[in-house]
C-alpha positions in Angstrom: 143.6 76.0 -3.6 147.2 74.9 -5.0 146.6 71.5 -3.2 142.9 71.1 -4.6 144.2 72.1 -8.3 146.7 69.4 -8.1 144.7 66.7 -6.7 142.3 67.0 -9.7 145.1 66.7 -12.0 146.1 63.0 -10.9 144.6 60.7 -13.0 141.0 59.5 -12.8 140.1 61.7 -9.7 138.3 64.5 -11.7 136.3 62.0 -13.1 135.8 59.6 -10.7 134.5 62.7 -8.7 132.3 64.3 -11.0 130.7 60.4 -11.9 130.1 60.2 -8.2 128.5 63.8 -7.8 126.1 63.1 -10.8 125.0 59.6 -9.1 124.3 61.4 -6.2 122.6 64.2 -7.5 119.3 62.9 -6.8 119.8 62.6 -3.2 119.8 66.4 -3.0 116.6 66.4 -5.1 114.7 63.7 -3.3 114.2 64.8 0.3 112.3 67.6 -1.1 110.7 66.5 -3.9 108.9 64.0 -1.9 108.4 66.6 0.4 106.4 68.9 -2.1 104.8 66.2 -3.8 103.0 64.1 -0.8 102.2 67.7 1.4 100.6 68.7 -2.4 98.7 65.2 -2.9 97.6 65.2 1.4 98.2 68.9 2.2 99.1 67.7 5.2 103.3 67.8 6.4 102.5 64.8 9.0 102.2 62.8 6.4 105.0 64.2 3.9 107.3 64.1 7.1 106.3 60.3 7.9 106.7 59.0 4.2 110.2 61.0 3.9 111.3 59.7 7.0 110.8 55.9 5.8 112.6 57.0 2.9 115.6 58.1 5.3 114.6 54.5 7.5 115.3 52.8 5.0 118.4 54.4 3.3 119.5 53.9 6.9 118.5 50.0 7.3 120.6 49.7 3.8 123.9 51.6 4.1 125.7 48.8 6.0 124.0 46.1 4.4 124.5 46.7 0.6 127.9 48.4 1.3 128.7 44.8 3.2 127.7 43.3 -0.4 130.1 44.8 -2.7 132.4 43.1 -0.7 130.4 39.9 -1.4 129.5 40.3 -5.2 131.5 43.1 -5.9 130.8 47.0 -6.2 129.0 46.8 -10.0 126.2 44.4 -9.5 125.5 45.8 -6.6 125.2 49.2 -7.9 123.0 48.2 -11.3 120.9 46.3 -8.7 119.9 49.0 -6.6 119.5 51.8 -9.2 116.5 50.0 -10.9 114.4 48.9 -8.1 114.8 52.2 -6.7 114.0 54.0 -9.6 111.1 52.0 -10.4 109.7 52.5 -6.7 110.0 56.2 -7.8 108.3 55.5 -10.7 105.5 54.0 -8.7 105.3 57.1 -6.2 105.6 59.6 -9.1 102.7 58.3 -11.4 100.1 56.1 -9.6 97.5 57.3 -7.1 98.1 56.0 -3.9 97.0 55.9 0.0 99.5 57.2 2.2 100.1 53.4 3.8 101.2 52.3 0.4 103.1 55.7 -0.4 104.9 54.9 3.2 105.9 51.6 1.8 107.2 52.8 -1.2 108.9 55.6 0.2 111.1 52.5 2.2 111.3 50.7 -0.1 112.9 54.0 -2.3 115.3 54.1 0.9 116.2 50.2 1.1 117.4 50.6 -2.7 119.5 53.8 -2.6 122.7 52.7 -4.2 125.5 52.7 -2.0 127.8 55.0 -4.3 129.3 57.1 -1.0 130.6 54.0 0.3 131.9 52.9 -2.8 134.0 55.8 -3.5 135.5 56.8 -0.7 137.1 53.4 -0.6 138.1 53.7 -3.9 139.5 57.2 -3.3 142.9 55.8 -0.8 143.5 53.5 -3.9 144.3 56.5 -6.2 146.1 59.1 -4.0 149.2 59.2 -1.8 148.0 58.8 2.0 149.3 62.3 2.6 147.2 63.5 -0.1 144.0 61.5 1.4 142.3 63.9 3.8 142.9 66.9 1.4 140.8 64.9 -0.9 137.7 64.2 1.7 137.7 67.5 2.4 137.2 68.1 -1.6 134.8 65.5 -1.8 132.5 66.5 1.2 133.0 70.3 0.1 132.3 69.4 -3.9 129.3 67.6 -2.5 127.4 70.6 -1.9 127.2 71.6 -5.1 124.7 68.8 -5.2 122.4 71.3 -2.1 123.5 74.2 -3.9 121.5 73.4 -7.1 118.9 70.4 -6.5 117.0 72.6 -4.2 116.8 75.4 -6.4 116.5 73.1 -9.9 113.9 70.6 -7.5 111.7 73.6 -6.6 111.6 75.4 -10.0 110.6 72.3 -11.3 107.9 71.3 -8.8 106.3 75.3 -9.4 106.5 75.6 -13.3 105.4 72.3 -13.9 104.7 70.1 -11.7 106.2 67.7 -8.6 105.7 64.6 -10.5 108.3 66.0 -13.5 110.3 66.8 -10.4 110.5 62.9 -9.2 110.7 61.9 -12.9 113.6 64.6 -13.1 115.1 62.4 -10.5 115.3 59.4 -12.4 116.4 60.2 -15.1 119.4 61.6 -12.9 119.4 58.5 -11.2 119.7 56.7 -14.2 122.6 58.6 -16.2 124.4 59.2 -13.4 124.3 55.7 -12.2 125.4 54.4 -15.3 128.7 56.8 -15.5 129.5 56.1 -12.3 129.0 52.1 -12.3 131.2 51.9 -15.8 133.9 54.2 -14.3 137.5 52.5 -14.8 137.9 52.9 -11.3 134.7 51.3 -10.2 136.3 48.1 -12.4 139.6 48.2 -11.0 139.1 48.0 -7.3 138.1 45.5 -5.4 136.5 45.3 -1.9 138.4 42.3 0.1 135.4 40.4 1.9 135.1 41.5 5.7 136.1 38.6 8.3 134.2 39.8 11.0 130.0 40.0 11.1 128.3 42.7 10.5 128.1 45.9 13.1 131.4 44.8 14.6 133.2 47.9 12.9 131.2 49.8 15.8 133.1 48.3 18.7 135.7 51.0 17.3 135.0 54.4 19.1 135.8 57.2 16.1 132.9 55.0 14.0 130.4 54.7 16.6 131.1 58.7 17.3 131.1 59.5 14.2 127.7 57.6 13.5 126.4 59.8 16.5 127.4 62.7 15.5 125.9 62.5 12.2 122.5 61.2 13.7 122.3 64.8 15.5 124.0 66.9 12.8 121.6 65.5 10.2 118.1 66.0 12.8 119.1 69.8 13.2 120.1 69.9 9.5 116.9 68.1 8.3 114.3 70.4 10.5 115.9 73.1 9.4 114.9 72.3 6.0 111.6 71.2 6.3 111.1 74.6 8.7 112.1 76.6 5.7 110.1 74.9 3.1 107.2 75.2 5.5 107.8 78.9 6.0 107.3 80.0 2.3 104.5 77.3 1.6 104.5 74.9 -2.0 105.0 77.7 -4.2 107.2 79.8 -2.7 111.1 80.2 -4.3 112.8 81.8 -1.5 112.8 77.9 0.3 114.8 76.4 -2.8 117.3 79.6 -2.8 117.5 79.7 1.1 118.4 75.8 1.4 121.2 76.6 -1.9 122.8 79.2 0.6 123.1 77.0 3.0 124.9 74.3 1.1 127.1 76.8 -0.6 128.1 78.2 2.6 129.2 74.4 3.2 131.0 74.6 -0.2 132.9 78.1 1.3 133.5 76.3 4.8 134.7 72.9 3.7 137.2 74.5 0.9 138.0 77.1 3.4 139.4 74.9 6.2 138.0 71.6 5.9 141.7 70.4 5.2 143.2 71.4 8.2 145.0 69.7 10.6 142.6 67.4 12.8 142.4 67.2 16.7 140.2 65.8 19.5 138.9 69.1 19.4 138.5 69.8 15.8 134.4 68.2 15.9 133.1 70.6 18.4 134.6 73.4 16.9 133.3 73.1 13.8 129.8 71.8 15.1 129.8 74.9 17.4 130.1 77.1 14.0 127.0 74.9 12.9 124.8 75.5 15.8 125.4 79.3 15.8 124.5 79.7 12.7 121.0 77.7 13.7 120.4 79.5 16.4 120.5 82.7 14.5 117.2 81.2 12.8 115.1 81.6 15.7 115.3 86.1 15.7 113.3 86.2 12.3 111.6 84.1 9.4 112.7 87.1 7.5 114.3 85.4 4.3 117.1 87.6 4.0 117.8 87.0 7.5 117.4 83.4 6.9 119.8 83.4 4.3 122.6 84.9 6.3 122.0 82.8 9.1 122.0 79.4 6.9 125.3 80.8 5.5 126.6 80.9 8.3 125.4 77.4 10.1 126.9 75.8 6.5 130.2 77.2 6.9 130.3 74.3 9.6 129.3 71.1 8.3 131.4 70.2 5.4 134.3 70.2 7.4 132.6 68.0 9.9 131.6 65.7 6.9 135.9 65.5 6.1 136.5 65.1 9.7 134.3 62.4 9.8 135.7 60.6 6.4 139.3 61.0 7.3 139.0 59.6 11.2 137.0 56.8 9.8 139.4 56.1 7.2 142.2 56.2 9.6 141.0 53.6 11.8 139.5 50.8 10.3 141.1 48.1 8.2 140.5 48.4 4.3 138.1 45.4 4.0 136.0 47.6 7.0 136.0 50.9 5.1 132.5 50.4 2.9 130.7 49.2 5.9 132.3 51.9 8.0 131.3 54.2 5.7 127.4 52.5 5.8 126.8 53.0 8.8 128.1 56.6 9.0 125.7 57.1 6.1 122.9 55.3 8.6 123.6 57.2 10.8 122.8 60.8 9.0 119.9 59.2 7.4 118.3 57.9 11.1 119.1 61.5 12.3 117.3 62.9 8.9 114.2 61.2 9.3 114.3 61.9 12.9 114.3 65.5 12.5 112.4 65.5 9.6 109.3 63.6 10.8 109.3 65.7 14.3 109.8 69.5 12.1 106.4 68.1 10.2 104.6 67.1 13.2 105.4 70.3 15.0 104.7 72.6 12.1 101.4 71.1 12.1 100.7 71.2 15.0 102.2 75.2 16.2 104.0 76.4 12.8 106.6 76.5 10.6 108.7 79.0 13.4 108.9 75.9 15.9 110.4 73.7 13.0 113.4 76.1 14.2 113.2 75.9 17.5 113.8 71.8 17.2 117.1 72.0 14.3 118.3 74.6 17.5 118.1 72.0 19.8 119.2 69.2 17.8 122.5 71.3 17.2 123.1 72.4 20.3 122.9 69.1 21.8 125.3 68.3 19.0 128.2 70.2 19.9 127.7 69.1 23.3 128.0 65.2 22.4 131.1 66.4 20.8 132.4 68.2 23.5 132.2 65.4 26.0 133.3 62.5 24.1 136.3 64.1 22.6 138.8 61.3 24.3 136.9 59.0 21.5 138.4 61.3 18.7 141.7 60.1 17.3 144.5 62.8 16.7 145.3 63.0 13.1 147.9 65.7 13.5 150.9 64.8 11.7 148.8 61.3 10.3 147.6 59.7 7.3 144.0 58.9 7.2 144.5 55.8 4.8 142.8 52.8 6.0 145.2 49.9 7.8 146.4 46.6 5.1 144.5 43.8 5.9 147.7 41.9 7.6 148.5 40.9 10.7 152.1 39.5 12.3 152.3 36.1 12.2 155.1 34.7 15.3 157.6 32.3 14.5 160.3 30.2 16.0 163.0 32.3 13.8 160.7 35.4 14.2 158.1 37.1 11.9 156.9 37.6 9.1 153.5 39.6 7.4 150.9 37.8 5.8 147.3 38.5 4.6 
């Protein structure tokens, strides 16, 4: 905890942190706001699933796209742009009465503008620490991030009950806005620019910890997502115990990624900690008790933080510093494709047997997880004894008299 302390103490990382979390505080408010408010509009979870998963679709579709653009037009107008078409799309799907083709459209368009303030920071985070110091800080970040899961489920579903689920989606702009704006008029936001990637777009894939990476998060992200649409399905609209249940499982993330998400990181390191992940999960399927649920999701959390700072850092570590945003893009794509995956097939199964097979599919999803791990682990780089800043956009230039660097 030494090491965390005195990382927040170097100038501009407390706040450029806490900007960040409160940006991205309505990400851990929206899956299931739009959740409770279409299933209360339809009653039907079909149709909540298929508009939240072109929500995810789209987030998906935009990650590389607009992180691509900051390099282009730079991180602040990229940012104001996307934070006021998506919160008037919100705005839309919060006040006016709509069919569900037209709610389906807004909820992608809702995805397509999600500001891309994960990419933006954690390229702005190797500009303000030491490179020794740089996967100590992922880990905070992805462990400080559940704080967002720890409260917006809780604050989402109080909010949805005692008043009603369109004051939860306005609750999420306002969020969106205020949070947004810190963030955007951070100093550090200002100070660092994005060097414009020489290479088109995807080609960061050909490396194997990115395209990994993206996979893994595709899978996590289905057995995470199911699991949280089976919860919210097995306490119905009004019931509590789904907003607390989902907070236990994010601060058992918090406990897991402070706990050892720091560590040192092997070719092992990603099963491991998906393995802690899926037993967790699996432990779902003995009771819908929510007690029982609670220990269980505790225990499942404890796992993916530190996959998030595994992640982070072996991206990081091996991709050039003009890649990093779109590295990071498409790692974000990938989470989101594997969120609307699992979140469109919980609400189709829930439908159509109940809210206990919603469990049955995030078991699946994780088990198959670790086992993706497992056997591509020659993909995952060994950061044992490594930095995980990104590489200087240089190469070596020969000459007759010998070499020299140049950008």
């Amino acid at each position: 905890m030494a090491g965390y302390r005195d990382l927040l103490r170097t100038r501009g990382v407390a706040r450029i942190i806490a900007a960040q979390l409160t940006a991205r505080f309505p990400g851990g408010m929206m899956s299931l706001a739009v959740l409770l408010h279409i299933e209360h509009l339809t009653h039907s979870y079909g149709a909540a699933g298929t508009v939240l998963a072109a929500t995810s679709i789209g987030q998906a579709v935009a990650g590389p796209l607009t992180s691509r653009w900051m390099g282009a037009w730079g991180m602040r107008p990229v940012l104001l742009l996307t934070t006021g078409v998506q919160a008037a799309s919100l705005l839309l799907l919060a006040l006016a009465p709509l069919p569900v083709p037209v709610m389906i459209a807004c909820g992608l368009v809702i995805g397509l503008s999600t500001p891309p303030v994960q990419p933006a920071v954690r390229t702005i985070y190797p500009k303000m620490v030491n490179a020794s110091r740089l996967t100590r800080l992922f880990s905070l970040d992805a462990s400080l991030q559940e704080i967002i899961w720890v409260v917006a489920p809780v604050l989402t579903t109080f909010v949805a009950i005692q008043i009603s689920t369109v004051a939860a989606l306005l609750l999420i702009i306002v969020f969106l806005l205020a949070g947004g704006a810190w963030f955007i008029f951070s100093p550090e936001v200002g100070r660092v620019r994005i060097p414009r990637s020489r290479h088109p777009l995807g080609r960061v894939l050909r490396k194997a910890p990115v395209i990994l990476s993206t996979v893994v998060g595709v899978v996590m992200l289905a057995a995470i997502s199911s699991l949280e649409t089976g919860v919210v399905a097995a306490y119905g609209e009004g019931g509590l115990e789904s907003g607390l249940i989902l907070a236990v499982f994010a601060a058992g993330s918090l406990i897991g990624g402070l706990g050892f998400g720091h560590l040192p990181m092997g070719p092992w390191s990603a099963a491991r900690r998906l393995a802690i992940m899926a037993f967790g999960i699996a432990l779902t399927l003995f009771s819908l008790n929510a007690w029982w649920l609670g220990v269980s999701v505790l225990v499942a959390g404890m796992g993916i933080a530190p996959v998030f700072a595994l992640t982070f850092s072996i991206v990081s570590a091996s991709v050039k510093f003009s890649e990093t945003a779109e590295a990071y893009g498409w790692l974000n794509t990938g989470q989101l494709i594997g969120a609307a995956l699992g979140s469109a097939v919980a609400g189709f199964v829930i439908d159509g047997i109940g809210p206990s097979a919603a469990f049955w599919v995030a078991t699946a999803f994780a088990v198959l997880c670790v086992l993706v791990a497992a056997a591509c682990v020659r993909g995952f780089p060994d950061l044992r004894g490594r930095d995980a800043s990104p590489q200087p956009d240089t190469g070596m230039i020969q000459t007759v008299t010998g070499s020299f660097r140049m950008p």
